[in-house]
C-alpha positions in Angstrom: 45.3 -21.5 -45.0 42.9 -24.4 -44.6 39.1 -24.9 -45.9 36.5 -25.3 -43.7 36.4 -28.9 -44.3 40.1 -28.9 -43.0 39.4 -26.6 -40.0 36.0 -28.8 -39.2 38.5 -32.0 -38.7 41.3 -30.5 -37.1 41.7 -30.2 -33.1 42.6 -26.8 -30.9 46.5 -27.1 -30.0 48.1 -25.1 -27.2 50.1 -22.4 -28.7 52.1 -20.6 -25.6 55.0 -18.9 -26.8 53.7 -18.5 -30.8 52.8 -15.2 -32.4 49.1 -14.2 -33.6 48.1 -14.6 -37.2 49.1 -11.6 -39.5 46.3 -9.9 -40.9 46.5 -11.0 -44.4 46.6 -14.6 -42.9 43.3 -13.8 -41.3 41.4 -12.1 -44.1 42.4 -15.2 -46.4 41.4 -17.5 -43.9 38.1 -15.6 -43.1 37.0 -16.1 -46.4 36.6 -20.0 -46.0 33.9 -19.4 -42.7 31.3 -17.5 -44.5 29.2 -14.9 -42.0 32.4 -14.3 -40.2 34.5 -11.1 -39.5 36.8 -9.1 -37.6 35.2 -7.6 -34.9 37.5 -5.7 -32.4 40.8 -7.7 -32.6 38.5 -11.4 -32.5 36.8 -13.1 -35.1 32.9 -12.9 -34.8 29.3 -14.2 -36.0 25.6 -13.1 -34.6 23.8 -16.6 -35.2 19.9 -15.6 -35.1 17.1 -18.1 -34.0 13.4 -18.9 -33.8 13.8 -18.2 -30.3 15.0 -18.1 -26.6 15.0 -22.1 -26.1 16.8 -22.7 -29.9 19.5 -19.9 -28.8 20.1 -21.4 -25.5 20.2 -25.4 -26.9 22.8 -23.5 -29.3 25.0 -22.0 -26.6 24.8 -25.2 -24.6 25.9 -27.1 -28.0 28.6 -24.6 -28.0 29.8 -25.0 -24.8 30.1 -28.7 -25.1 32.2 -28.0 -27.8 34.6 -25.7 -26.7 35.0 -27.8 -23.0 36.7 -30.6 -25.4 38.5 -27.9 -27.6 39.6 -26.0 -24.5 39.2 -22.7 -26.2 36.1 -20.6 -25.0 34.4 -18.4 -26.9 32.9 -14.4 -25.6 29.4 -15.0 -26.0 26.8 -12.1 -26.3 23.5 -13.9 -25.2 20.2 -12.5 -26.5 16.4 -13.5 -26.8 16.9 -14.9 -30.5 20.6 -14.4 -31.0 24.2 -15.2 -30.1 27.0 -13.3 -30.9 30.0 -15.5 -30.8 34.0 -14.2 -30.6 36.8 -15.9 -30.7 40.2 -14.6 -29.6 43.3 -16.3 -28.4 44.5 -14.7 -25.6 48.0 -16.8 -25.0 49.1 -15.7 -28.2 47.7 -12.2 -27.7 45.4 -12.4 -31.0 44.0 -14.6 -33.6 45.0 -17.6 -33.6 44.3 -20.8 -36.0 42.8 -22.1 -32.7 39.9 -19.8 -33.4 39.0 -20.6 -36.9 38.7 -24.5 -35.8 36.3 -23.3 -33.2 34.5 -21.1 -35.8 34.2 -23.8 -38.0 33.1 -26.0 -35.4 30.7 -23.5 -34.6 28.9 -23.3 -38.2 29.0 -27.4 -38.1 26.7 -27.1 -34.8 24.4 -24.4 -35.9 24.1 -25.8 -39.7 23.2 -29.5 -38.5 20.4 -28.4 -35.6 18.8 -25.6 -37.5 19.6 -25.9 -41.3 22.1 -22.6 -41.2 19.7 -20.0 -41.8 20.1 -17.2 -39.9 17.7 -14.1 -40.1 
């Protein structure tokens, strides 16, 4: 398990040909990402904002980020909200690909609008 710091530094890897996280390896490492959770075989978080032009600068942030990661998030685009899920598909789960990205995530939203969420 790494802490978020770790999992902020780190880079996405391919992973063809290695298994998914095990469950308890998911739950521990879910509990260094605050505001995330399992959600339908992914990892998940609804990021709330201000508004339509703060969610969209987010998603385009986001986007950015996972180009250079190569590892795309489901996005759930709303008015003041985006629900963001991570999944590796190569490996047919959860990968450690997915919490980088998460972490990554958090890092983008904290330093552009202070981490509060509604």
């Amino acid at each position: 398990m790494r802490t978020a710091a770790e999992l902020l530094a780190a880079r996405c890897s391919p992973l063809e040909g290695q298994p998914a996280l095990g469950a308890v390896q998911v739950v521990a490492q879910l509990a260094e990402l605050p505001g995330w959770r399992l959600v339908d075989g992914a990892i998940g978080r609804t990021f709330r904002f201000a508004g339509y032009l703060q969610t969209i600068a987010f998603v385009n942030a986001l986007a950015w980020m996972a180009q250079r990661e190569d590892h795309h998030p489901d996005l759930l685009v709303g008015y003041d909200s985006c629900e963001v899920r991570f999944r590796t598909h190569t490996v047919g789960g959860i990968s450690e690909n997915d919490f980088i990205c998460a972490a990554k995530a958090d890092a983008i939203f904290e330093q552009r609008y202070g981490g509060s969420t509604a």
